[in-house]
Backbone as JSON Lines, residues from 0, in Angstrom:
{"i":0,"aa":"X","n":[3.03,-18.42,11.25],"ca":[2.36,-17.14,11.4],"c":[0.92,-17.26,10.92]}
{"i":1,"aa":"X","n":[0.31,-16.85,11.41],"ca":[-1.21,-17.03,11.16],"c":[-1.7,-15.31,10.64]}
{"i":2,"aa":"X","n":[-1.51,-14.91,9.94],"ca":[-2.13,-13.74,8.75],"c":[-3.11,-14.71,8.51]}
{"i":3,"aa":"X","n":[-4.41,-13.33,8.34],"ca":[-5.05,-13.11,7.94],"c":[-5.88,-11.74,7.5]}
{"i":4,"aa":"X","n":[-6.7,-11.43,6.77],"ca":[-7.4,-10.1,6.28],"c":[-8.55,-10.36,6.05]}
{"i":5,"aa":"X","n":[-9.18,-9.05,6.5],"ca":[-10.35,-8.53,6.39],"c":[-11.01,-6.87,5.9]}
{"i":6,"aa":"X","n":[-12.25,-6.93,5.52],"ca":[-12.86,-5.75,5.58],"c":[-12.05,-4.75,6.45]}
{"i":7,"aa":"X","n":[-11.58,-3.07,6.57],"ca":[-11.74,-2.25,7.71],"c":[-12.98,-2.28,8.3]}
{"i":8,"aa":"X","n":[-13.06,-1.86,9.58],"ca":[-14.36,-1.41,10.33],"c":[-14.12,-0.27,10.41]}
{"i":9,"aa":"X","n":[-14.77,0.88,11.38],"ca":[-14.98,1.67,12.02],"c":[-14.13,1.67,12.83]}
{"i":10,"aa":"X","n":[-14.44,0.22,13.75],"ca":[-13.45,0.27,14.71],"c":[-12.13,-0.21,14.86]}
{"i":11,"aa":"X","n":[-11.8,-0.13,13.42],"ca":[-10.06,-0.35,13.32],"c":[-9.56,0.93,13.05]}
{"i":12,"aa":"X","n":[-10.36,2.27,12.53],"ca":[-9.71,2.99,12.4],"c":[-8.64,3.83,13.27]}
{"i":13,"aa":"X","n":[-9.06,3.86,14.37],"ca":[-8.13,4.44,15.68],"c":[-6.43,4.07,15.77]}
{"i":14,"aa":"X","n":[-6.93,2.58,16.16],"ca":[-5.4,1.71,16.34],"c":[-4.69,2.11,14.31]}
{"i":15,"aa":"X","n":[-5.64,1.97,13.92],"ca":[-4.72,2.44,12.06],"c":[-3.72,3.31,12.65]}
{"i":16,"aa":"X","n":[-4.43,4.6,12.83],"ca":[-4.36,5.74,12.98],"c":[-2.54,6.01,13.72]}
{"i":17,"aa":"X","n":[-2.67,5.13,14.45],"ca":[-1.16,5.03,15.16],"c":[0.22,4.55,14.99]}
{"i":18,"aa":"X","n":[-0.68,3.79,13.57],"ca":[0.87,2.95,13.09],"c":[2.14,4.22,12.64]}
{"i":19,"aa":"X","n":[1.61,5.31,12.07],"ca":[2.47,5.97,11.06],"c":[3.36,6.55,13.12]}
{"i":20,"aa":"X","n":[4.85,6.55,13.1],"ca":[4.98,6.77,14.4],"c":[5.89,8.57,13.93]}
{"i":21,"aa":"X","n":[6.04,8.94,12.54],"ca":[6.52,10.15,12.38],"c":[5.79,10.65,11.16]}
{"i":22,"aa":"X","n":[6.24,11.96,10.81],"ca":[5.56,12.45,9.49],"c":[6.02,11.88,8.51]}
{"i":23,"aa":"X","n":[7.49,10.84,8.19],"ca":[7.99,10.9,7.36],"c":[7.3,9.29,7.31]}
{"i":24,"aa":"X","n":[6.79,8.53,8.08],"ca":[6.31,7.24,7.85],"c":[4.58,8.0,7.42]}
{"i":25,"aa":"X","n":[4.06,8.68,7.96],"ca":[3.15,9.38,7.24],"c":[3.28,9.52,5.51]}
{"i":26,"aa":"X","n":[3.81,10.1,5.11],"ca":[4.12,10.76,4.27],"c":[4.12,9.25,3.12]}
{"i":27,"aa":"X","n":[4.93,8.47,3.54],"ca":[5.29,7.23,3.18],"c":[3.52,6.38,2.95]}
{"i":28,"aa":"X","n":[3.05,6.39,4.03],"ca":[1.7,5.45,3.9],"c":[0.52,6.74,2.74]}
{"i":29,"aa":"X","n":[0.38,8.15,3.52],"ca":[-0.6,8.81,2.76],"c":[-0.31,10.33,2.44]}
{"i":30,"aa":"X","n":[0.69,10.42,1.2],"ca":[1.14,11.99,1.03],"c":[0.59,13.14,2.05]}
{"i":31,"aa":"X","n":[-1.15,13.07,1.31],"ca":[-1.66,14.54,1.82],"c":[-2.35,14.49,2.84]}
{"i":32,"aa":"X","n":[-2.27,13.58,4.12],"ca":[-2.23,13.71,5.24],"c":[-1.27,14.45,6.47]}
{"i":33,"aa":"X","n":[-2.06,15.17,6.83],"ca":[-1.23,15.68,8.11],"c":[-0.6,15.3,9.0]}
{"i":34,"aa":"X","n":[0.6,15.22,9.9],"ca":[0.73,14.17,10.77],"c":[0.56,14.94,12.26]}
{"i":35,"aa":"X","n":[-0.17,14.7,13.06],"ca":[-0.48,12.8,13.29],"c":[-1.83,12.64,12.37]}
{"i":36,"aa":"X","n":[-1.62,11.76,12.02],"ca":[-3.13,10.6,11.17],"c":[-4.11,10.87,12.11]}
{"i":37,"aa":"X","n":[-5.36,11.36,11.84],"ca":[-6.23,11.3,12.48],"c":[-7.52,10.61,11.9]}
{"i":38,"aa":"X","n":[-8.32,10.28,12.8],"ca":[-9.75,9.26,12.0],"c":[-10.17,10.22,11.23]}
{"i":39,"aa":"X","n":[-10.4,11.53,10.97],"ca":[-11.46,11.73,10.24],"c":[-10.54,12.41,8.98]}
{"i":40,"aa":"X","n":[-8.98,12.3,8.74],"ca":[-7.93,11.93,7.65],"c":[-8.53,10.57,7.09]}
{"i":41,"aa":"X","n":[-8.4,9.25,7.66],"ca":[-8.3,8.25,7.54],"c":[-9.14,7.78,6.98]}
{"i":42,"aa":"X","n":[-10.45,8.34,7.65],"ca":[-11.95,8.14,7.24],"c":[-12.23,8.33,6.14]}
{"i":43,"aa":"X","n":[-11.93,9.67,5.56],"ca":[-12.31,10.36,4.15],"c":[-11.47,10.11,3.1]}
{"i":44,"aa":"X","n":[-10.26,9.32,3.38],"ca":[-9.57,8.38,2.4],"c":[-10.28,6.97,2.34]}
{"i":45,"aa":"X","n":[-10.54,6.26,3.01],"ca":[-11.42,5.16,2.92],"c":[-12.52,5.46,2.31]}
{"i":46,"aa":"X","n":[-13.45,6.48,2.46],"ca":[-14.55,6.22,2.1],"c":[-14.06,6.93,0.45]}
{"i":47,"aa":"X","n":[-13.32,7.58,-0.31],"ca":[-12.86,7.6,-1.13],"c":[-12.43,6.76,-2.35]}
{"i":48,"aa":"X","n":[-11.37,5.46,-1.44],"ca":[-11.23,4.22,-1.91],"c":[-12.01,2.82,-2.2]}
{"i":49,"aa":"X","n":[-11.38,2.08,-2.34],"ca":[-11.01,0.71,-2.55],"c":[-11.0,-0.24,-1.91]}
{"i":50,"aa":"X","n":[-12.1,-1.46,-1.1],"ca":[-11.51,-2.57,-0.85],"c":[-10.25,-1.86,0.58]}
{"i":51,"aa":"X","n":[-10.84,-0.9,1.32],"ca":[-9.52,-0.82,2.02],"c":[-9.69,-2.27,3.37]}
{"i":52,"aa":"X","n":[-8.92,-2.52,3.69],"ca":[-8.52,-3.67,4.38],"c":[-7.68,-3.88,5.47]}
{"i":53,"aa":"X","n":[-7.78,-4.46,6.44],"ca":[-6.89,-4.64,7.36],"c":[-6.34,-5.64,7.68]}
{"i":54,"aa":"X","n":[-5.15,-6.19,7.9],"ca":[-4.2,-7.43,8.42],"c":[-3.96,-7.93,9.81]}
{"i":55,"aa":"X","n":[-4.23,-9.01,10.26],"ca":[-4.25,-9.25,11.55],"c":[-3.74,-10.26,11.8]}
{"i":56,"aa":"X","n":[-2.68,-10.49,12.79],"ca":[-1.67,-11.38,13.19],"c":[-2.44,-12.48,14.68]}
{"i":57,"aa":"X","n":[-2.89,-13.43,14.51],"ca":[-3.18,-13.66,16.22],"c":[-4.04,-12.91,16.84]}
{"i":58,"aa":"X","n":[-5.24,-12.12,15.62],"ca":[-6.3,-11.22,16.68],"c":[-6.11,-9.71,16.35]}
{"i":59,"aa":"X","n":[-4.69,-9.31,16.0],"ca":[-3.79,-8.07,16.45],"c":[-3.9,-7.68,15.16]}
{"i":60,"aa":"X","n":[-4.44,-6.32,14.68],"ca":[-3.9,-5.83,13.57],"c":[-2.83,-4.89,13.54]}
{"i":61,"aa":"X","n":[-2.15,-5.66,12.43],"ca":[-1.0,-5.21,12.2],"c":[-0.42,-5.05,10.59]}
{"i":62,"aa":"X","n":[-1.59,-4.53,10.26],"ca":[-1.32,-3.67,8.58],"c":[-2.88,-3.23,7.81]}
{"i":63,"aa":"X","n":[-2.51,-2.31,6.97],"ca":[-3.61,-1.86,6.23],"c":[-3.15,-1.2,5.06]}
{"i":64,"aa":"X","n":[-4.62,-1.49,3.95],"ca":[-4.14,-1.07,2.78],"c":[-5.71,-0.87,1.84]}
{"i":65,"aa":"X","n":[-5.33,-0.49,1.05],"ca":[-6.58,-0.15,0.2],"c":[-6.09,0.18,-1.76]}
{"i":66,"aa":"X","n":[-6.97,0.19,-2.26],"ca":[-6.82,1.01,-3.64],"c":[-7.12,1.85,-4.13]}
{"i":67,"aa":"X","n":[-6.15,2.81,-4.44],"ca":[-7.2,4.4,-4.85],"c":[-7.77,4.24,-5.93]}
{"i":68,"aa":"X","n":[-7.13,3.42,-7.0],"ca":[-8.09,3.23,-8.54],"c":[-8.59,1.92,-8.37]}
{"i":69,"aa":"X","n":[-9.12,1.5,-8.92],"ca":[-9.75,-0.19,-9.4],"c":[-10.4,-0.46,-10.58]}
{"i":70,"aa":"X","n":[-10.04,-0.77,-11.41],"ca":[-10.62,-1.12,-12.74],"c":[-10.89,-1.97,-13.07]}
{"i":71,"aa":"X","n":[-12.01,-1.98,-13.24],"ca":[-12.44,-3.66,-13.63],"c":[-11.49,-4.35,-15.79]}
{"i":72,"aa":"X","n":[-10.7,-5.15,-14.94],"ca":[-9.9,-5.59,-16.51],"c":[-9.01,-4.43,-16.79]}
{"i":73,"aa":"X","n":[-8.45,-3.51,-15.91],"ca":[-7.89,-2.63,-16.42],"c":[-6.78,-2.57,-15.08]}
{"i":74,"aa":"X","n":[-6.65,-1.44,-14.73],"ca":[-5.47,-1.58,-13.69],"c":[-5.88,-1.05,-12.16]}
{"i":75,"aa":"X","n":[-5.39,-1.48,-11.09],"ca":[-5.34,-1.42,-9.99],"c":[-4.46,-0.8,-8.94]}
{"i":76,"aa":"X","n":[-4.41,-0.03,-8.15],"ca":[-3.18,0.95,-7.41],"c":[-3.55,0.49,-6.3]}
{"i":77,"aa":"X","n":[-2.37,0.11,-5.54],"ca":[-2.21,-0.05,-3.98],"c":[-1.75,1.27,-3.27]}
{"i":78,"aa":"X","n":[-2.23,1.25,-2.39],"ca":[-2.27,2.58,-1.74],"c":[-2.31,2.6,-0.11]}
{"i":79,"aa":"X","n":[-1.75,3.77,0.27],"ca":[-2.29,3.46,1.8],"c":[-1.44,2.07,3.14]}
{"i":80,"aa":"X","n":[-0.06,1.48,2.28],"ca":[0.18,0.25,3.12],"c":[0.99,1.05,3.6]}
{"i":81,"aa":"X","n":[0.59,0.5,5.43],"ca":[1.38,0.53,6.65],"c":[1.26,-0.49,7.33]}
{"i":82,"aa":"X","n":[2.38,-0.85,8.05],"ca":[2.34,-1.58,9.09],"c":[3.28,-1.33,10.33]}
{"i":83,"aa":"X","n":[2.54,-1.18,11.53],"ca":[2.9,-0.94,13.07],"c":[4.38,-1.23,13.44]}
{"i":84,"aa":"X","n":[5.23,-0.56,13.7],"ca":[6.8,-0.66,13.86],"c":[6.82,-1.95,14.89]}
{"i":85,"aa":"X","n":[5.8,-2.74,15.45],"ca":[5.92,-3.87,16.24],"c":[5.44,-5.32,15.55]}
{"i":86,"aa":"X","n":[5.29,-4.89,14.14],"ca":[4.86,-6.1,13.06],"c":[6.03,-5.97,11.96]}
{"i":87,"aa":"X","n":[6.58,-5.04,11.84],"ca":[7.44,-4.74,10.78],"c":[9.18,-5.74,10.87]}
{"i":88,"aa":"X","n":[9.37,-6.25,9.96],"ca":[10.16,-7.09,9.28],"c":[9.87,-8.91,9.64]}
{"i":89,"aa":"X","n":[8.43,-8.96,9.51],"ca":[7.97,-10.42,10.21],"c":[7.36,-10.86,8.99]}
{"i":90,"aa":"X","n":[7.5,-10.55,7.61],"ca":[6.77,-10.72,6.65],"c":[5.05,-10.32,6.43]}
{"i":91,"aa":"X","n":[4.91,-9.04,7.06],"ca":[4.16,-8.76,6.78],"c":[3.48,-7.66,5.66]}
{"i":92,"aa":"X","n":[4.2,-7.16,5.24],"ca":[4.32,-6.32,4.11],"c":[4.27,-7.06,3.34]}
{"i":93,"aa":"X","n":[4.9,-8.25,2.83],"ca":[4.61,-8.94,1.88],"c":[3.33,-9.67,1.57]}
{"i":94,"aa":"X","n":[3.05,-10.18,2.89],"ca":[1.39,-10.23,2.97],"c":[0.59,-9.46,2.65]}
{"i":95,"aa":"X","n":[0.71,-8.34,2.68],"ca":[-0.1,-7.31,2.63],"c":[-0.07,-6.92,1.01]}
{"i":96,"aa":"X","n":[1.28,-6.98,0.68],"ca":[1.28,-6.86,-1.03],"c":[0.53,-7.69,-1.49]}
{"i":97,"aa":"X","n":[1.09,-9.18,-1.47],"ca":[0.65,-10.17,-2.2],"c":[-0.81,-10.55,-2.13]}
{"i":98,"aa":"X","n":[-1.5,-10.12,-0.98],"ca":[-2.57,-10.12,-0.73],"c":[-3.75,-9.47,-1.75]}
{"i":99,"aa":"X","n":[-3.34,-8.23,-1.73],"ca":[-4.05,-6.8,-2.54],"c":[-3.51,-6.98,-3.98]}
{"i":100,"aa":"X","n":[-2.51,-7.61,-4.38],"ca":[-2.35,-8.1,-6.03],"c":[-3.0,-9.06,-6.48]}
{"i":101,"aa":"X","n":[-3.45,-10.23,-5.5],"ca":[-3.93,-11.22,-5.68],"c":[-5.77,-10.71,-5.75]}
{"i":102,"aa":"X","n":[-6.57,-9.7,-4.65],"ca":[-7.29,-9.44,-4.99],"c":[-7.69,-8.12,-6.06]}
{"i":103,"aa":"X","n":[-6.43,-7.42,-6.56],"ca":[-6.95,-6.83,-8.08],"c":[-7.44,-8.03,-9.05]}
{"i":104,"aa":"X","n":[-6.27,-9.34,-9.22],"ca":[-6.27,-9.74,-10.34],"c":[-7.45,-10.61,-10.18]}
{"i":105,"aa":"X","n":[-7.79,-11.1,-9.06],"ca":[-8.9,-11.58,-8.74],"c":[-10.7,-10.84,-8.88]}
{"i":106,"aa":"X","n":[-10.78,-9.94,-8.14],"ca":[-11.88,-9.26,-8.05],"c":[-12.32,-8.76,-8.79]}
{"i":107,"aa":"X","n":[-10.97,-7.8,-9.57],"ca":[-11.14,-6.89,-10.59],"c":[-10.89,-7.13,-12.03]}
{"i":108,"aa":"X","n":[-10.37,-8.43,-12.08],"ca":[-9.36,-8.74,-13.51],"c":[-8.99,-8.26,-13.91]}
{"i":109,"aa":"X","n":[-8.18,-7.33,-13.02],"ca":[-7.11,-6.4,-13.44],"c":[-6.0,-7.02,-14.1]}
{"i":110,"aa":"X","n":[-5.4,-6.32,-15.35],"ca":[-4.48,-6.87,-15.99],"c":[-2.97,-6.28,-15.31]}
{"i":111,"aa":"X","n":[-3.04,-5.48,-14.76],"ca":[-1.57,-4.96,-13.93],"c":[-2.55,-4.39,-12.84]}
{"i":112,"aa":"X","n":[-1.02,-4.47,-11.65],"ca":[-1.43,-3.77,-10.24],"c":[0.32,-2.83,-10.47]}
{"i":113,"aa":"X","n":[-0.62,-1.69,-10.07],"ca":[0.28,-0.95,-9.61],"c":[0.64,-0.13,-7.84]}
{"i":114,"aa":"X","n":[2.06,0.12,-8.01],"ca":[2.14,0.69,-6.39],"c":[3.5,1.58,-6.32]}
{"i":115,"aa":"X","n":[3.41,2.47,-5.62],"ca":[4.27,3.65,-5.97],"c":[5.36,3.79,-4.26]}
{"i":116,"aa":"X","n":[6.25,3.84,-4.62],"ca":[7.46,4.21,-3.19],"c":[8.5,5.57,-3.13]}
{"i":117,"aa":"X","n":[8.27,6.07,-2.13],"ca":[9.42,7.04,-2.11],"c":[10.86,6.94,-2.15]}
{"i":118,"aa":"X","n":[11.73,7.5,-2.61],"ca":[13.01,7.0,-2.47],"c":[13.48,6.88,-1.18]}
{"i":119,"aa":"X","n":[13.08,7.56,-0.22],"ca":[13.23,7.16,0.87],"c":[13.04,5.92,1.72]}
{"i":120,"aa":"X","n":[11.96,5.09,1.34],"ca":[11.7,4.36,1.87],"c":[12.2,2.87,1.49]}
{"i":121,"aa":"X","n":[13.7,2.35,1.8],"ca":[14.18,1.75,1.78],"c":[13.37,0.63,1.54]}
{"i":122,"aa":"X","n":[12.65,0.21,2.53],"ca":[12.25,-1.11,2.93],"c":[11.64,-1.4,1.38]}
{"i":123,"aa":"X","n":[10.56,-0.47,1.36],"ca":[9.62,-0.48,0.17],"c":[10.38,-0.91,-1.1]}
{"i":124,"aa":"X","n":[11.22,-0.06,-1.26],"ca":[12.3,-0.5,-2.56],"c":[12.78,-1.5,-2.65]}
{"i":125,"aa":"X","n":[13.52,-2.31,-1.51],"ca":[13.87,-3.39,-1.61],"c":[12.55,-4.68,-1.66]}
{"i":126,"aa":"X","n":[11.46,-4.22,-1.16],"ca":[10.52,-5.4,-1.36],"c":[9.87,-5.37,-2.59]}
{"i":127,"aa":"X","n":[9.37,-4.2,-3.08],"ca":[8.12,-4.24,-4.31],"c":[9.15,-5.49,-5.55]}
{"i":128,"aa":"X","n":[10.07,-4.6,-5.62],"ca":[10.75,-6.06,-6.89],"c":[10.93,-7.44,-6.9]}
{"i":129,"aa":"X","n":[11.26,-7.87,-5.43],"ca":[10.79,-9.24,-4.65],"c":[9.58,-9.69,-5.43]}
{"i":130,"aa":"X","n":[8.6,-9.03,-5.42],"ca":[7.64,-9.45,-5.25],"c":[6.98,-9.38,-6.49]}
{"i":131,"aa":"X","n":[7.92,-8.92,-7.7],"ca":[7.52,-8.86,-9.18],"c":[7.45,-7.27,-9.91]}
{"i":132,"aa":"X","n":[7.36,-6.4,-8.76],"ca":[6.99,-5.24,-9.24],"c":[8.67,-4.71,-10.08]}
{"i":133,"aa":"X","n":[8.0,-4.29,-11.12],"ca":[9.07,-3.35,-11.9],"c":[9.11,-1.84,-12.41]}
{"i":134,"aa":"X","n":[9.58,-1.16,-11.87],"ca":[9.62,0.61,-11.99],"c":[9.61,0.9,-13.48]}
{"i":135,"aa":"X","n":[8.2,2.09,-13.79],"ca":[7.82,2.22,-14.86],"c":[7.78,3.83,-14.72]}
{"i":136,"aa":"X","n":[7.56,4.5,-14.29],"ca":[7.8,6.06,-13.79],"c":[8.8,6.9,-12.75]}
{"i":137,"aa":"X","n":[9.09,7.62,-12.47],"ca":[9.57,8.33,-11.72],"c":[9.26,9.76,-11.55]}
{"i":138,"aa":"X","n":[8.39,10.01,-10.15],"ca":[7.47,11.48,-10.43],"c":[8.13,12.19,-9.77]}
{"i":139,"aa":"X","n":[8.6,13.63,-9.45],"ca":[9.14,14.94,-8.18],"c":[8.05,15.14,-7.45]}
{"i":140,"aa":"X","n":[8.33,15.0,-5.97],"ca":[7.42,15.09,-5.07],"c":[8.06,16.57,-4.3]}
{"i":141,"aa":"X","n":[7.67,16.83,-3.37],"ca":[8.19,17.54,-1.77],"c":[7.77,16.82,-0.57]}
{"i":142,"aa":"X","n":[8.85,16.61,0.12],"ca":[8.92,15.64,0.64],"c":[8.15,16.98,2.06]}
{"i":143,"aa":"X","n":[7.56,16.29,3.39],"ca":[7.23,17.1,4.56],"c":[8.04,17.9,4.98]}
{"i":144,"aa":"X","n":[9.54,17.71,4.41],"ca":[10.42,18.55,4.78],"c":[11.15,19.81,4.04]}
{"i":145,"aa":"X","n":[10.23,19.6,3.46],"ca":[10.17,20.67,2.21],"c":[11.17,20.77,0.99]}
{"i":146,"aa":"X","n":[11.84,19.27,1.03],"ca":[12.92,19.07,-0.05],"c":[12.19,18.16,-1.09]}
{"i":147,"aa":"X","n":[13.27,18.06,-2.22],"ca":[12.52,17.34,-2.96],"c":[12.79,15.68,-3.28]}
{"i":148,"aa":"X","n":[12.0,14.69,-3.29],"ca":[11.84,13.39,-3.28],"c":[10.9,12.71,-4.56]}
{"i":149,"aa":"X","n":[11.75,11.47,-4.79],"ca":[11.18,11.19,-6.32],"c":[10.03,9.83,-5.3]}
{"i":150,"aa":"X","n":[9.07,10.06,-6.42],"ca":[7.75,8.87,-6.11],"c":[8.3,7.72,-7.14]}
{"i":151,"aa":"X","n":[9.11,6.76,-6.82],"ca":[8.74,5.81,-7.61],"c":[7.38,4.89,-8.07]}
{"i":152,"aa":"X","n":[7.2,5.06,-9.49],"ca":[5.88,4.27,-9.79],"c":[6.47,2.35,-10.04]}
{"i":153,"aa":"X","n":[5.78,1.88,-9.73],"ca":[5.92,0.43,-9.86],"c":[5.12,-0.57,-10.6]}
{"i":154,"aa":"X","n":[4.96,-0.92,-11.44],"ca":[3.68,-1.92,-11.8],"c":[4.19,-3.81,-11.6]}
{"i":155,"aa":"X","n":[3.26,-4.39,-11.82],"ca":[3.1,-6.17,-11.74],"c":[1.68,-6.29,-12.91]}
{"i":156,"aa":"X","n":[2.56,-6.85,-13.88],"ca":[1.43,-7.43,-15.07],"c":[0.87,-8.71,-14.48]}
{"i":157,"aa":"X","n":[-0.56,-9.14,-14.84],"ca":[-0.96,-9.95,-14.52],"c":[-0.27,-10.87,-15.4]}
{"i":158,"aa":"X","n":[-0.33,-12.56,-15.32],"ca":[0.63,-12.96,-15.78],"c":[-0.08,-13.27,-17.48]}
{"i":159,"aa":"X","n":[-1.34,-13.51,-17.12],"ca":[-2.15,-13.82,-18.63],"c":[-1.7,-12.92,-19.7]}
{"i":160,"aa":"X","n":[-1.23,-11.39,-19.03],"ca":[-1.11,-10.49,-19.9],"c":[0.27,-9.61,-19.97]}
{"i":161,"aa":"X","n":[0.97,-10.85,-19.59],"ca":[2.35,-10.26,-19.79],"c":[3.34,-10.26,-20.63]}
{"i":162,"aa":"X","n":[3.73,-9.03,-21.18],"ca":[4.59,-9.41,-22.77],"c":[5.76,-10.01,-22.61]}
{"i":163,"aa":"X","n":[6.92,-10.56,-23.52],"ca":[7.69,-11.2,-23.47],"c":[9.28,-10.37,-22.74]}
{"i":164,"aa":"X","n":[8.91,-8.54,-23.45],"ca":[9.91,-8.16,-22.83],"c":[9.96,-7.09,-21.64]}
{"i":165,"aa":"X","n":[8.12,-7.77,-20.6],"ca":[7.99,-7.59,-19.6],"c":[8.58,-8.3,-18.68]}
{"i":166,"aa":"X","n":[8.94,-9.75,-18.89],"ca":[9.03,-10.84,-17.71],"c":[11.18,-11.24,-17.61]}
């Protein structure tokens, strides 16, 4: 597989815009967005954030992500990951994680990255711990359907700064 990432443009925002294919995969990538995702949703979260970024398979993007906080030596939030129901279970989510942890601890010397999942979202749950993350909160949301849904919070200590009865 040939992943790779880059900067967003301008002109990735459109095709972004299409990955979420219901409110509830909405909801999943960016709470207080409306669904359908529209550019100038999309826009005013980017220009808001972080390092937002896009993933591209063979040319094709097929994921995006960004950080709503960034701290330099302090901590980092992933935010914003989706990927296109025609890239999804090809390892690309994990790319996309490992990617954006690698540039907190990198860019930012961030000592933890954090990233938050709905209980709903299976996939998410089963990957963030894969991948090191360990659940440190649990917030009450409302879900688009007007019930209620817990936000799992997640963090990944950097490893320089990880205590003994973190690991």
């Amino acid at each position: 597989m040939n992943l790779h990432h880059r900067p967003v443009t301008a002109d990735d925002v459109k095709a972004i815009c299409g990955f979420p294919q219901n409110a509830q995969e909405l909801f999943f990538m960016f709470p207080k967005a409306q669904y359908p995702l529209t550019e100038e949703q999309l826009n005013a979260a980017i220009s808001q954030r972080f390092d937002s970024t896009v993933f591209e398979l063979n040319g094709d993007i097929v994921g995006f992500a960004n950080f709503y906080r960034a701290e330099r030596q302090g901590v980092c939030c992933v935010g914003n990951v989706i990927v296109p129901p025609h890239a999804r279970g090809k390892g690309v989510a994990t790319f996309i994680v490992e990617t954006m942890t690698a540039l907190a601890f990198e860019r930012y010397e961030a000592r933890e990255v954090q990233i938050s999942c709905f209980n709903e979202n299976t996939a998410g749950l089963l990957l963030y711990p894969k991948l090191g993350f360990c659940p440190f909160a649990i917030e009450e949301r409302v879900s688009p359907r007007g019930s209620r849904t817990a936000l799992i919070h997640m963090k990944r200590q950097h490893p320089d700064f990880a205590s003994a009865d973190d690991q």
